[in-house]
CHARMM internal coordinates of N, CA and C (Angstrom, degrees):
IC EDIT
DIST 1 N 1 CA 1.4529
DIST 1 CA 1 C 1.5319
ANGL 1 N 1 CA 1 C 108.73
DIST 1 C 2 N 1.1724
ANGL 1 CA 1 C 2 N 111.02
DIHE 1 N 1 CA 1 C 2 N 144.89
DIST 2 N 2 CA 1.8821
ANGL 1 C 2 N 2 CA 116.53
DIHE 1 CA 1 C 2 N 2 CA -174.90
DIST 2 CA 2 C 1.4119
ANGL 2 N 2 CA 2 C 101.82
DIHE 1 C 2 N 2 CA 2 C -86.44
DIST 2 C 3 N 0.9362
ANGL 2 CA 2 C 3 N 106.99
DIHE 2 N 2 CA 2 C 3 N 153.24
DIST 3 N 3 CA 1.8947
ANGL 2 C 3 N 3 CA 104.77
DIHE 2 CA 2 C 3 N 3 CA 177.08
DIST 3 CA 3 C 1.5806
ANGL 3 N 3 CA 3 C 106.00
DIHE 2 C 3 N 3 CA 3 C -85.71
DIST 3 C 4 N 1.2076
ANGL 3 CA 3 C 4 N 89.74
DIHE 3 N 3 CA 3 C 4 N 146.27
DIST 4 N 4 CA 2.0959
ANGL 3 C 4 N 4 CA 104.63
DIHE 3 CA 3 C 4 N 4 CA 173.67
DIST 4 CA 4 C 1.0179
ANGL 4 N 4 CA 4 C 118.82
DIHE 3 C 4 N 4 CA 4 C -84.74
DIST 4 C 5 N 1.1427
ANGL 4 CA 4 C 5 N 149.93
DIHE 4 N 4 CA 4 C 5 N 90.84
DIST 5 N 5 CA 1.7105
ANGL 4 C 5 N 5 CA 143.37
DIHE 4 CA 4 C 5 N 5 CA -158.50
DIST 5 CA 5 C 1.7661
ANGL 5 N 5 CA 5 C 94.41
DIHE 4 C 5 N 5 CA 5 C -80.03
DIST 5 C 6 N 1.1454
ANGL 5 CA 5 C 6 N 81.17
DIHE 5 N 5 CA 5 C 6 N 120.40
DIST 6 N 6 CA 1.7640
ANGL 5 C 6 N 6 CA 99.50
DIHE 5 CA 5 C 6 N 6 CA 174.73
DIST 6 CA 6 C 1.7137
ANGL 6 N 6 CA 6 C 128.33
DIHE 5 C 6 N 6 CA 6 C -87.97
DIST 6 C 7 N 1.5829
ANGL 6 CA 6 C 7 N 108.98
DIHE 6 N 6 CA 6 C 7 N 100.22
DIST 7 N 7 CA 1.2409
ANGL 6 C 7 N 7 CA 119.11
DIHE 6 CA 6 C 7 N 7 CA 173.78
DIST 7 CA 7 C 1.2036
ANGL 7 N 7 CA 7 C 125.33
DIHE 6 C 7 N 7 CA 7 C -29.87
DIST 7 C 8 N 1.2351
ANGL 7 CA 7 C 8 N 144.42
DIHE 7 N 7 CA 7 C 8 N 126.48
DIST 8 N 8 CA 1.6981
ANGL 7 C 8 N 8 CA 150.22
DIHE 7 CA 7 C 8 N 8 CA 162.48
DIST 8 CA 8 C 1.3296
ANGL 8 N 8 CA 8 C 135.71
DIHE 7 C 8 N 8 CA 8 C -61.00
DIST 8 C 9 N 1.6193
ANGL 8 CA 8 C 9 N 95.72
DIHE 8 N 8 CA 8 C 9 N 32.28
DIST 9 N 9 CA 1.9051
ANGL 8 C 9 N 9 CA 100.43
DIHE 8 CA 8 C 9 N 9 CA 158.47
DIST 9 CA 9 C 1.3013
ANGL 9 N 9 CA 9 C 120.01
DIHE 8 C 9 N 9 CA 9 C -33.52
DIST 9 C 10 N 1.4329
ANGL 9 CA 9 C 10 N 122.31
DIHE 9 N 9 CA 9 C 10 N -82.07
DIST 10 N 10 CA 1.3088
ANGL 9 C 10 N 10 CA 131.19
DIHE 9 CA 9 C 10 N 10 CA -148.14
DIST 10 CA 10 C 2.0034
ANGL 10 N 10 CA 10 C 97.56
DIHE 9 C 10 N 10 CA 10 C -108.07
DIST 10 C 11 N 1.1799
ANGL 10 CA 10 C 11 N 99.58
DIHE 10 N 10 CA 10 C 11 N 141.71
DIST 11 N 11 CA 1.9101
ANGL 10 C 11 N 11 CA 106.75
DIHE 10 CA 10 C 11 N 11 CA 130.82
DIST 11 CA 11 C 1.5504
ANGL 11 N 11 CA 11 C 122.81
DIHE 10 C 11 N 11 CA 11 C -51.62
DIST 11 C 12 N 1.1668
ANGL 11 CA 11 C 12 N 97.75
DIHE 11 N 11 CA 11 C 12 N 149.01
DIST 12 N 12 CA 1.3737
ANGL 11 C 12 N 12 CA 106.15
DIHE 11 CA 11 C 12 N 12 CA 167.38
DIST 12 CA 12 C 1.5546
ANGL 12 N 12 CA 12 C 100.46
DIHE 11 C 12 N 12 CA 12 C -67.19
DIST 12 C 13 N 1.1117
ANGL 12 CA 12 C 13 N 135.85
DIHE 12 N 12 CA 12 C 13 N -44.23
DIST 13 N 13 CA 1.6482
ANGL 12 C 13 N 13 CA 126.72
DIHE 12 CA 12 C 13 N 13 CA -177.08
DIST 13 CA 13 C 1.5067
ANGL 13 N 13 CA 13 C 120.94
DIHE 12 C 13 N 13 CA 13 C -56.22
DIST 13 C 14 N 1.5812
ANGL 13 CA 13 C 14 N 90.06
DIHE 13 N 13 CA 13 C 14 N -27.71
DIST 14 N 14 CA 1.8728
ANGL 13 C 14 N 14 CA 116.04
DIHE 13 CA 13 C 14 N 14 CA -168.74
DIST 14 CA 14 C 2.0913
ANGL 14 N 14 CA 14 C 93.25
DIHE 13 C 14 N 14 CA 14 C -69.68
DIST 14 C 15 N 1.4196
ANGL 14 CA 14 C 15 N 120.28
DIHE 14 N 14 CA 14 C 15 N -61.43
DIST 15 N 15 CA 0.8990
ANGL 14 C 15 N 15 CA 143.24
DIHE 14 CA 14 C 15 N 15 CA 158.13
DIST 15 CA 15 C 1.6001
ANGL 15 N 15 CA 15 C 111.04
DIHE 14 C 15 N 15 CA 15 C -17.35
DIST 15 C 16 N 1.3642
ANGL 15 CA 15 C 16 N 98.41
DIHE 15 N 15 CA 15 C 16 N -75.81
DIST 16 N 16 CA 1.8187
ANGL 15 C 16 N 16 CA 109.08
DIHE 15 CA 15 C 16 N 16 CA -174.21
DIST 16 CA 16 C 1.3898
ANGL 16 N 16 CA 16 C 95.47
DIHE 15 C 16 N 16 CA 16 C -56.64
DIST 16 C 17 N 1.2650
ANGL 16 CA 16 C 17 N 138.56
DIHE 16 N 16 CA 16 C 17 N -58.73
DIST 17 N 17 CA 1.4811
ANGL 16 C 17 N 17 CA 139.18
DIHE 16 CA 16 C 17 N 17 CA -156.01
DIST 17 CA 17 C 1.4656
ANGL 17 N 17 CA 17 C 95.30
DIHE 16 C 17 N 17 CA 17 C -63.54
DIST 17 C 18 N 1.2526
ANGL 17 CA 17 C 18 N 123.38
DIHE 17 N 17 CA 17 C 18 N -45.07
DIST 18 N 18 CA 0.8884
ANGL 17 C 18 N 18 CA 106.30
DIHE 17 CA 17 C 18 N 18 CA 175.14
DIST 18 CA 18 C 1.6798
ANGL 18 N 18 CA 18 C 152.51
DIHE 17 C 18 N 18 CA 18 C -77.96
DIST 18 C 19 N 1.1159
ANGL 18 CA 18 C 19 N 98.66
DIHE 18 N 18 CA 18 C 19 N -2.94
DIST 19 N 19 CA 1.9658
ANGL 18 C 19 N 19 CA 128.77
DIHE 18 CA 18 C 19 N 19 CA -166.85
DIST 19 CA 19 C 1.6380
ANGL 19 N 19 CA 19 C 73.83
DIHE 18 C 19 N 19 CA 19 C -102.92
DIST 19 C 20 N 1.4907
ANGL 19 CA 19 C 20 N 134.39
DIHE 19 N 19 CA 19 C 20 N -43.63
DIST 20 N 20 CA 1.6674
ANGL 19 C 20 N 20 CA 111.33
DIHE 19 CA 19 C 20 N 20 CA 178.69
DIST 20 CA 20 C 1.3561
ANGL 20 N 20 CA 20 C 123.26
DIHE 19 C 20 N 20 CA 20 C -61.73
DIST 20 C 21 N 1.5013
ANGL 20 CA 20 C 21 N 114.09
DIHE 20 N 20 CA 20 C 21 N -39.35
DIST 21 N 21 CA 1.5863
ANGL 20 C 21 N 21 CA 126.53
DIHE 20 CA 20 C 21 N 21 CA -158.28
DIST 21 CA 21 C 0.9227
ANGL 21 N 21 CA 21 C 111.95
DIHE 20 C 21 N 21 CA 21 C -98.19
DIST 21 C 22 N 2.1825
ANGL 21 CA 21 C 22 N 125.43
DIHE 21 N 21 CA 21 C 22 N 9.00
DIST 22 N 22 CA 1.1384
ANGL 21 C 22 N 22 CA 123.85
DIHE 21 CA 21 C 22 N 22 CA 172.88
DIST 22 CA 22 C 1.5550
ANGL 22 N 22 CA 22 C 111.02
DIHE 21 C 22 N 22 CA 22 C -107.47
DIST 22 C 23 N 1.3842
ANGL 22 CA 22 C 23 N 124.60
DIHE 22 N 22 CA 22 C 23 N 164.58
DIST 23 N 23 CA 1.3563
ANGL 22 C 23 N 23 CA 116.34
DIHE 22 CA 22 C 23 N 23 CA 171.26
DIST 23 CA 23 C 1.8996
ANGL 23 N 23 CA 23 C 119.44
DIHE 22 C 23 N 23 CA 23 C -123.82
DIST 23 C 24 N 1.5733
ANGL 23 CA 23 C 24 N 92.64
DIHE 23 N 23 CA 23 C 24 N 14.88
DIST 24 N 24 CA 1.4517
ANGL 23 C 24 N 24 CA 102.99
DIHE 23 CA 23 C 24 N 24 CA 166.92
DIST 24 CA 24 C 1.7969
ANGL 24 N 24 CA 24 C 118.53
DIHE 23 C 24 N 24 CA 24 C -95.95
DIST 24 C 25 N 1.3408
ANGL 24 CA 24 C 25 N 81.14
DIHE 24 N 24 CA 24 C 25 N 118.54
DIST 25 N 25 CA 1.4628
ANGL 24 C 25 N 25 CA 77.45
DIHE 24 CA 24 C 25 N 25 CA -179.01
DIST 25 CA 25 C 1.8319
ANGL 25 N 25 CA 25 C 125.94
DIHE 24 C 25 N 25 CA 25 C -75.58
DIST 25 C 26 N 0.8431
ANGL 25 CA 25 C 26 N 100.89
DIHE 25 N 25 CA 25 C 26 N -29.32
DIST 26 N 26 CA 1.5078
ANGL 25 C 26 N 26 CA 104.22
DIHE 25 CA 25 C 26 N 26 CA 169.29
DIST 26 CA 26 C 1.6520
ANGL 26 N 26 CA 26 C 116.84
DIHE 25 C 26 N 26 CA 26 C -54.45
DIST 26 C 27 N 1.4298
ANGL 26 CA 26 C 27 N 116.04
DIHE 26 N 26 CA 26 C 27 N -47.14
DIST 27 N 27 CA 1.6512
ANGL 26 C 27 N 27 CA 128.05
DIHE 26 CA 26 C 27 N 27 CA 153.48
DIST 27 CA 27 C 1.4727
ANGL 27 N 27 CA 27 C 99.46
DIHE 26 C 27 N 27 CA 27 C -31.77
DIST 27 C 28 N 1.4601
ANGL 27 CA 27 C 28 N 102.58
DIHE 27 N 27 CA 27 C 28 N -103.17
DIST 28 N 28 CA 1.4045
ANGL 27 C 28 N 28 CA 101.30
DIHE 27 CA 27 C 28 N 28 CA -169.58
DIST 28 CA 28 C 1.1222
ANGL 28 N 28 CA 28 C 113.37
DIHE 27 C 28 N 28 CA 28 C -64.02
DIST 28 C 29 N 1.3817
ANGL 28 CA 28 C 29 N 153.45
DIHE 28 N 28 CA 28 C 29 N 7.14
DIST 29 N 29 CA 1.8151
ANGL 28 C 29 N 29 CA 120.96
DIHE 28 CA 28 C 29 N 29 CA 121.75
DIST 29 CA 29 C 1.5826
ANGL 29 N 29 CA 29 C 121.61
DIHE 28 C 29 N 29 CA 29 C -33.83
DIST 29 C 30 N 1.3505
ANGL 29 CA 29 C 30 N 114.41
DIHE 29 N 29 CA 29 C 30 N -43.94
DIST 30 N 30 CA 1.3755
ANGL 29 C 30 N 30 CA 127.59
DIHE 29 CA 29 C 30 N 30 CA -141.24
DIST 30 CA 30 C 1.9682
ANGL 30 N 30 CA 30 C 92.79
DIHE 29 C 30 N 30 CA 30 C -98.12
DIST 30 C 31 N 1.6949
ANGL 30 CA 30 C 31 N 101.16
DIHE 30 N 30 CA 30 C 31 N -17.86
DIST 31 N 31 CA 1.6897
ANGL 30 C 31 N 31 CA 93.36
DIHE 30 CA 30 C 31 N 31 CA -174.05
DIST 31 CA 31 C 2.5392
ANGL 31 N 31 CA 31 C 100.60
DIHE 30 C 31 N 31 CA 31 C -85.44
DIST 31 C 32 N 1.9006
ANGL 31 CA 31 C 32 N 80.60
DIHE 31 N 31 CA 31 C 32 N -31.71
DIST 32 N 32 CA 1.6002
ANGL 31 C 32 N 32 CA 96.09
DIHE 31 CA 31 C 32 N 32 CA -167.99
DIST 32 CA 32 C 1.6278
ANGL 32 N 32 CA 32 C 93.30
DIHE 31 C 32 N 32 CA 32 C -47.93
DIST 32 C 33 N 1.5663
ANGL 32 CA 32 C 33 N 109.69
DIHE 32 N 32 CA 32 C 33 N -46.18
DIST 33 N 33 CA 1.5504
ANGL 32 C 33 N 33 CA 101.48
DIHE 32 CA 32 C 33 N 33 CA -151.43
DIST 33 CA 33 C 2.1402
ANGL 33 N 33 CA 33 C 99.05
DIHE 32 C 33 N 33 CA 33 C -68.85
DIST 33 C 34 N 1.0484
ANGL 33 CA 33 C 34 N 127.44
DIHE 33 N 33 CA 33 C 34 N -23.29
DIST 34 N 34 CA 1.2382
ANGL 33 C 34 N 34 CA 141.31
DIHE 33 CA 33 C 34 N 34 CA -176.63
DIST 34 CA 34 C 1.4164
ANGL 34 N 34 CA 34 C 113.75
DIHE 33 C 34 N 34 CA 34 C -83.21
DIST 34 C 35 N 1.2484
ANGL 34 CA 34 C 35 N 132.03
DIHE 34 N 34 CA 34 C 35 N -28.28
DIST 35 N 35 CA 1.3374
ANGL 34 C 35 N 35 CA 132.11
DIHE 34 CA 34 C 35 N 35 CA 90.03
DIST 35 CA 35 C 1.5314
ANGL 35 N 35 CA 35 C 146.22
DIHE 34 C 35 N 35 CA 35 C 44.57
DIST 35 C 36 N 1.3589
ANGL 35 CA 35 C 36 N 78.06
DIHE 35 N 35 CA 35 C 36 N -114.02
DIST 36 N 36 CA 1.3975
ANGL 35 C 36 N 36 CA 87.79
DIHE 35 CA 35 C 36 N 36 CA 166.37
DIST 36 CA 36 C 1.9041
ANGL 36 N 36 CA 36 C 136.25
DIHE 35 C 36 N 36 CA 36 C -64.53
DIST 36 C 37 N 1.8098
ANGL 36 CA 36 C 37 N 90.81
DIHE 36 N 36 CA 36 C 37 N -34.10
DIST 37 N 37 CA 1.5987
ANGL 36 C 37 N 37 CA 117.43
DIHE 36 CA 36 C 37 N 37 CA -175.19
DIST 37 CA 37 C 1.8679
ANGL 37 N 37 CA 37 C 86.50
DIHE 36 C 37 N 37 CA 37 C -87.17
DIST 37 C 38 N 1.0244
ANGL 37 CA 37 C 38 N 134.14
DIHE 37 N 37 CA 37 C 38 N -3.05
DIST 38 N 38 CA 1.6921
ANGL 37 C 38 N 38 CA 130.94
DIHE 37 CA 37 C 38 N 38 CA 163.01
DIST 38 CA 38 C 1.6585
ANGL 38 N 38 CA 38 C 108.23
DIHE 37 C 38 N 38 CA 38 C -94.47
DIST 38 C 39 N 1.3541
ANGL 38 CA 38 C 39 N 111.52
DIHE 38 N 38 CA 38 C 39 N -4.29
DIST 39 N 39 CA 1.7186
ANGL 38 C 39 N 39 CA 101.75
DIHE 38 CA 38 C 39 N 39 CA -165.62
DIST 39 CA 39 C 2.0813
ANGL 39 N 39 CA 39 C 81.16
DIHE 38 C 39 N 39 CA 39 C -111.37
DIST 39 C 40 N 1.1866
ANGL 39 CA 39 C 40 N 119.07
DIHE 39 N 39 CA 39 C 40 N -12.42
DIST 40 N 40 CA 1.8611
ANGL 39 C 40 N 40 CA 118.22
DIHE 39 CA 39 C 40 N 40 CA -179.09
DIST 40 CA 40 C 1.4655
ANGL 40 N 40 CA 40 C 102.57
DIHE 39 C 40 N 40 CA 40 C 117.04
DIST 40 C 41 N 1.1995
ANGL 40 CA 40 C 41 N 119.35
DIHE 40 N 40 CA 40 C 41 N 4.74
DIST 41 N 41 CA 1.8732
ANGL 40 C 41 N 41 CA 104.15
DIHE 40 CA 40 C 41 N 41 CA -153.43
DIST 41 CA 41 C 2.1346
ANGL 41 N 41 CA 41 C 76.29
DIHE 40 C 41 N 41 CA 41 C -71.90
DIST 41 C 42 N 1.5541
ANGL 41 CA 41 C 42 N 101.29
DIHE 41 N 41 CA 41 C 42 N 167.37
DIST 42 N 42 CA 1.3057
ANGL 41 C 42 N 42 CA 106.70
DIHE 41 CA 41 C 42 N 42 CA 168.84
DIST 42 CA 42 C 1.8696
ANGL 42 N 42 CA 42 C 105.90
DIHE 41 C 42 N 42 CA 42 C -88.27
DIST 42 C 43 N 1.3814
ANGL 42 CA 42 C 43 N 85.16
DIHE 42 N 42 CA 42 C 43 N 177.34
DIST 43 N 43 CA 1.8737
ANGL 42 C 43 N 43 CA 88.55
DIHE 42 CA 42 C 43 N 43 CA 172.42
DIST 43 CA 43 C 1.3559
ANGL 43 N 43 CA 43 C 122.39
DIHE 42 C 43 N 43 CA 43 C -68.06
DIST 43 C 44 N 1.2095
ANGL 43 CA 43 C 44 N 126.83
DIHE 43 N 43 CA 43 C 44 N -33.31
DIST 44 N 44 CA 1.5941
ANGL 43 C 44 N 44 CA 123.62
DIHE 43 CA 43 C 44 N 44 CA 176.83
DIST 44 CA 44 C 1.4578
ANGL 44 N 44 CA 44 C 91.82
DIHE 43 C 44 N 44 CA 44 C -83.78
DIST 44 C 45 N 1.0745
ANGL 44 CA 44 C 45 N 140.91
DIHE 44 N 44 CA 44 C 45 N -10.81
DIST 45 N 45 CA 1.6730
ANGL 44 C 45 N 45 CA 113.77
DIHE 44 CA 44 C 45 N 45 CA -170.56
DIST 45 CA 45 C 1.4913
ANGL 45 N 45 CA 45 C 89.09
DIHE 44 C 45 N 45 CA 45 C -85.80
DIST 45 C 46 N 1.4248
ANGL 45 CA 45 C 46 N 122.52
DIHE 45 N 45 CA 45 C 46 N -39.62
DIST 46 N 46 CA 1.7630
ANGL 45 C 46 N 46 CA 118.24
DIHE 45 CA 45 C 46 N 46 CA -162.21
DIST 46 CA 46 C 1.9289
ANGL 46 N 46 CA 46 C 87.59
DIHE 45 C 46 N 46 CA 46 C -66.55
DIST 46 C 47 N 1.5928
ANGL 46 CA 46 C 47 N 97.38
DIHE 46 N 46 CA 46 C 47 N -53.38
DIST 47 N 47 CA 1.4237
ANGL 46 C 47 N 47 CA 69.11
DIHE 46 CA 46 C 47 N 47 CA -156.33
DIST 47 CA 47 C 1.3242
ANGL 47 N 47 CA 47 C 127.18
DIHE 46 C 47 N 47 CA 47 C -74.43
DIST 47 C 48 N 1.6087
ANGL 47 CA 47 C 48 N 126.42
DIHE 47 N 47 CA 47 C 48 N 30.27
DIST 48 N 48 CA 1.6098
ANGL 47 C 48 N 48 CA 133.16
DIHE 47 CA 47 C 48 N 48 CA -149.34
DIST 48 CA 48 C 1.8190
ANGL 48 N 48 CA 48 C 50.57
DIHE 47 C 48 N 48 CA 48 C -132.08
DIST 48 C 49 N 0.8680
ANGL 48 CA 48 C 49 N 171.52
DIHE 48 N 48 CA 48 C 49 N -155.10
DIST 49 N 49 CA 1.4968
ANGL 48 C 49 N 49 CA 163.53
DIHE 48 CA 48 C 49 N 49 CA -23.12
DIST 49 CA 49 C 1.4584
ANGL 49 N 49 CA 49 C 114.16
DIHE 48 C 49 N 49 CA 49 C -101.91
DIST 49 C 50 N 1.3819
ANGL 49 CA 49 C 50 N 95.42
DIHE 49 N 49 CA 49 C 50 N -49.84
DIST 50 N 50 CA 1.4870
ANGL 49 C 50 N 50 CA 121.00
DIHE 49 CA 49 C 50 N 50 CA -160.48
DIST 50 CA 50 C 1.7441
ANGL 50 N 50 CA 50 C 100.22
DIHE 49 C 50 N 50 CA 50 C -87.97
DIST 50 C 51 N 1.1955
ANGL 50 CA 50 C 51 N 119.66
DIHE 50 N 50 CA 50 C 51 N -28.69
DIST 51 N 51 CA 1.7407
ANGL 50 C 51 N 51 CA 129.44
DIHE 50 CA 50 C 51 N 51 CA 166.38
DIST 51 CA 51 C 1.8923
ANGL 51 N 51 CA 51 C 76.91
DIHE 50 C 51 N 51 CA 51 C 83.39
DIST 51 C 52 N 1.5219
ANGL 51 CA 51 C 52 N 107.81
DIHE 51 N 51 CA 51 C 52 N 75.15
DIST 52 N 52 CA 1.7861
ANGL 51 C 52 N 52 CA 94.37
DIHE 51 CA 51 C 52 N 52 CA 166.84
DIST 52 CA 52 C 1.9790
ANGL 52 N 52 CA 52 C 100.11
DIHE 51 C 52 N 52 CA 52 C -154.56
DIST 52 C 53 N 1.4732
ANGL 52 CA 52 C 53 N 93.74
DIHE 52 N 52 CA 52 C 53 N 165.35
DIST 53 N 53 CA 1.3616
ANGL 52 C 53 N 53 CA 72.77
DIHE 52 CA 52 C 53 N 53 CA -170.25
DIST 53 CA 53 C 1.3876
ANGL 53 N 53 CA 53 C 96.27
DIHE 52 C 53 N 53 CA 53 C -107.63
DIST 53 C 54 N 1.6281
ANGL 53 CA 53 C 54 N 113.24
DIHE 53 N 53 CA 53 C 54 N 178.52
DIST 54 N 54 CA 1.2461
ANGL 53 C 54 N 54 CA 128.50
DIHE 53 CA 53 C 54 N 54 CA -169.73
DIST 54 CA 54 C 1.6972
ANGL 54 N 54 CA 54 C 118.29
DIHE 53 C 54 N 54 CA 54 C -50.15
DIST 54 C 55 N 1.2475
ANGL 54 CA 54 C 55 N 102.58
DIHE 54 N 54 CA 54 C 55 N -28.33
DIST 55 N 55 CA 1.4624
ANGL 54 C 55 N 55 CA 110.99
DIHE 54 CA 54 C 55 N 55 CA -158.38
DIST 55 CA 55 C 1.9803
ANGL 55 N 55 CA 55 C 95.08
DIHE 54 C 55 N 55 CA 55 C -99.80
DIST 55 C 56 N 1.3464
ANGL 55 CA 55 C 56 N 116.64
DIHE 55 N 55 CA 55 C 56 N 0.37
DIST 56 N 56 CA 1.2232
ANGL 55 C 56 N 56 CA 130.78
DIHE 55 CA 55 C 56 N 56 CA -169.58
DIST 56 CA 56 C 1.6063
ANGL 56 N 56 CA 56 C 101.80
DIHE 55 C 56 N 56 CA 56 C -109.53
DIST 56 C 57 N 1.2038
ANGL 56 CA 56 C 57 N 87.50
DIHE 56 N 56 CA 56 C 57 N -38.67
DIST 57 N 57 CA 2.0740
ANGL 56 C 57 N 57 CA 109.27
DIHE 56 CA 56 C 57 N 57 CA 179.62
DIST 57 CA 57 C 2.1099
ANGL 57 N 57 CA 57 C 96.07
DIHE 56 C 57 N 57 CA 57 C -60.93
DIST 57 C 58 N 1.5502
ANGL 57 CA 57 C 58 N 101.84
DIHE 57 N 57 CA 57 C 58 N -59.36
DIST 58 N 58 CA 1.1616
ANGL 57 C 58 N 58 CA 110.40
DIHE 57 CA 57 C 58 N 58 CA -158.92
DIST 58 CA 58 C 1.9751
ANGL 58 N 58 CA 58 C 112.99
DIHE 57 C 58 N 58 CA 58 C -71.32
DIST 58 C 59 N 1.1816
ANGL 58 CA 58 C 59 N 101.09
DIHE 58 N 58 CA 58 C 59 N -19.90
DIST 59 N 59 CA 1.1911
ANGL 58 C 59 N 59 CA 121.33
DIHE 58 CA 58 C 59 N 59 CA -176.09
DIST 59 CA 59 C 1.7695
ANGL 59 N 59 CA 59 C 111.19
DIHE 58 C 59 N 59 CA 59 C -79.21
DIST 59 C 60 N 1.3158
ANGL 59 CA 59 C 60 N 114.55
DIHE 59 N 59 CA 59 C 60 N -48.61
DIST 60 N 60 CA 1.2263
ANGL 59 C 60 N 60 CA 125.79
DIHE 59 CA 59 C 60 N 60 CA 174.68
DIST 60 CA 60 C 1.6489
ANGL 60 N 60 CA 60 C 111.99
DIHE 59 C 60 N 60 CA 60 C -80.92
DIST 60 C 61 N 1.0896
ANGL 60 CA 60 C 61 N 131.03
DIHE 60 N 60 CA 60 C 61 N -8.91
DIST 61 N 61 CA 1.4590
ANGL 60 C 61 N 61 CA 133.20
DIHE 60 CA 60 C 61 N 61 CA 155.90
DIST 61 CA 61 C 1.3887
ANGL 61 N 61 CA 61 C 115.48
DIHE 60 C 61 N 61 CA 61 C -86.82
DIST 61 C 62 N 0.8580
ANGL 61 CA 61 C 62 N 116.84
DIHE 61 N 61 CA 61 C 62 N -56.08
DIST 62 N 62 CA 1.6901
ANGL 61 C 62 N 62 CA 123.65
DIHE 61 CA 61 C 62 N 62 CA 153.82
DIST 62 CA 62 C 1.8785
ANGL 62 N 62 CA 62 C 115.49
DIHE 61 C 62 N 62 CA 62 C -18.62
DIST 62 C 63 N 1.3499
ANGL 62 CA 62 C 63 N 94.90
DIHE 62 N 62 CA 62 C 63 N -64.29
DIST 63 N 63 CA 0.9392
ANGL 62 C 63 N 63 CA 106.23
DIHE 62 CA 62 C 63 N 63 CA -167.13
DIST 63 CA 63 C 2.1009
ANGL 63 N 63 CA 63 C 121.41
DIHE 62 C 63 N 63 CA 63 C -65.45
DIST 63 C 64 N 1.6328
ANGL 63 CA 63 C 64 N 85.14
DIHE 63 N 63 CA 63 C 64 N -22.99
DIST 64 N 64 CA 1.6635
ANGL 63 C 64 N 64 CA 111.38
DIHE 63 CA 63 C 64 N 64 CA -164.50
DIST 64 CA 64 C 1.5687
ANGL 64 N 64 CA 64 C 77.01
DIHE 63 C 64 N 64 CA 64 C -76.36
DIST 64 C 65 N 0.6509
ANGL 64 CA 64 C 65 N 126.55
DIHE 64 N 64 CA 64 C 65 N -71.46
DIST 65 N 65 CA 1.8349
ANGL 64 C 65 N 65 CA 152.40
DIHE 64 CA 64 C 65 N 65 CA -141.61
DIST 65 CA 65 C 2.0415
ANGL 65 N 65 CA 65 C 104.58
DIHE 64 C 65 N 65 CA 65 C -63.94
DIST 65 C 66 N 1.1431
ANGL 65 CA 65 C 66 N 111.21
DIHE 65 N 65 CA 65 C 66 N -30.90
DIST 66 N 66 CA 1.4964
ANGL 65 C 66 N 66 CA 133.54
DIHE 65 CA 65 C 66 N 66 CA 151.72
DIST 66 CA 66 C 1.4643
ANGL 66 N 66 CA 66 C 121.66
DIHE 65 C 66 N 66 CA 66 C -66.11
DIST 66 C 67 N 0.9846
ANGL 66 CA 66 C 67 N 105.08
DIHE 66 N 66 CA 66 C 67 N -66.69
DIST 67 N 67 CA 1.9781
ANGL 66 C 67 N 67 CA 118.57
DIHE 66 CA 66 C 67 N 67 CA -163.60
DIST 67 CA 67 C 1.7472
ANGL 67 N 67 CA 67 C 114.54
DIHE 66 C 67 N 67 CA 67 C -98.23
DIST 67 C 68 N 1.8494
ANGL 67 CA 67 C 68 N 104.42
DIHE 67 N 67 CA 67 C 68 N -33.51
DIST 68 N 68 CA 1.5129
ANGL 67 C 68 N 68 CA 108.61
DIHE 67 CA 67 C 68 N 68 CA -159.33
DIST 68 CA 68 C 1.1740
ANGL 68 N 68 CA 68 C 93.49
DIHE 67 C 68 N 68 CA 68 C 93.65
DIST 68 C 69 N 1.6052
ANGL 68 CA 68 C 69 N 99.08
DIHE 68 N 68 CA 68 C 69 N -137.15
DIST 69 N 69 CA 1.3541
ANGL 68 C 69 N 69 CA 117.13
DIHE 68 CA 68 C 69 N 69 CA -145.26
DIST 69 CA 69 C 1.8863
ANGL 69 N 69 CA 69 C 117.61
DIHE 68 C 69 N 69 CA 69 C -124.20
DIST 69 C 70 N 1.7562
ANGL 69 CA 69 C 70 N 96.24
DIHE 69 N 69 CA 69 C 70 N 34.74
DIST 70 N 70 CA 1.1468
ANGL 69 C 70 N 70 CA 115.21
DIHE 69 CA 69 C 70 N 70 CA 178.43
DIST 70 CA 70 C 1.7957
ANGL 70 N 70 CA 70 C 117.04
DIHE 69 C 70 N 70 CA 70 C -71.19
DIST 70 C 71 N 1.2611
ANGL 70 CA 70 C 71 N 98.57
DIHE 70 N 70 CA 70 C 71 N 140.49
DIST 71 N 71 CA 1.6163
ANGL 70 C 71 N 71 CA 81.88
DIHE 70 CA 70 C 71 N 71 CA -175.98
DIST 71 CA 71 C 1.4951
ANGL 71 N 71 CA 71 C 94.52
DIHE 70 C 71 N 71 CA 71 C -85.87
END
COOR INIT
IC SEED 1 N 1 CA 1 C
IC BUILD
């Protein structure tokens, strides 16, 4: 798999505040994994972490990388 270079919306603090102040969990799955690929982890490590698959990985970065951090 090619790596997704991840756009610079948020801080990691911007991030945390936000995975706290939400109560959807699918969101904050979807903020952790953006996250995590902002803290260096590679894509199979998030997604061996996060229990998601590649095409779920690629979809939700995709998606960050367009909109931010819209649910």
């Amino acid at each position: 798999m090619r790596a997704i270079k991840l756009k610079d919306y948020d801080t990691e603090e911007e991030l945390l505040q936000e995975i706290r102040n939400t109560n959807n969990g699918r969101y904050q799955h979807r903020l952790r994994t953006v996250l995590l690929l902002k803290r260096g982890y590679k894509a199979q490590e998030i997604q061996k972490e996060l229990l998601i698959s590649s095409a779920t990985y690629c979809s939700w970065i995709k998606k960050y990388n367009e909109h931010g951090k819209e649910v």
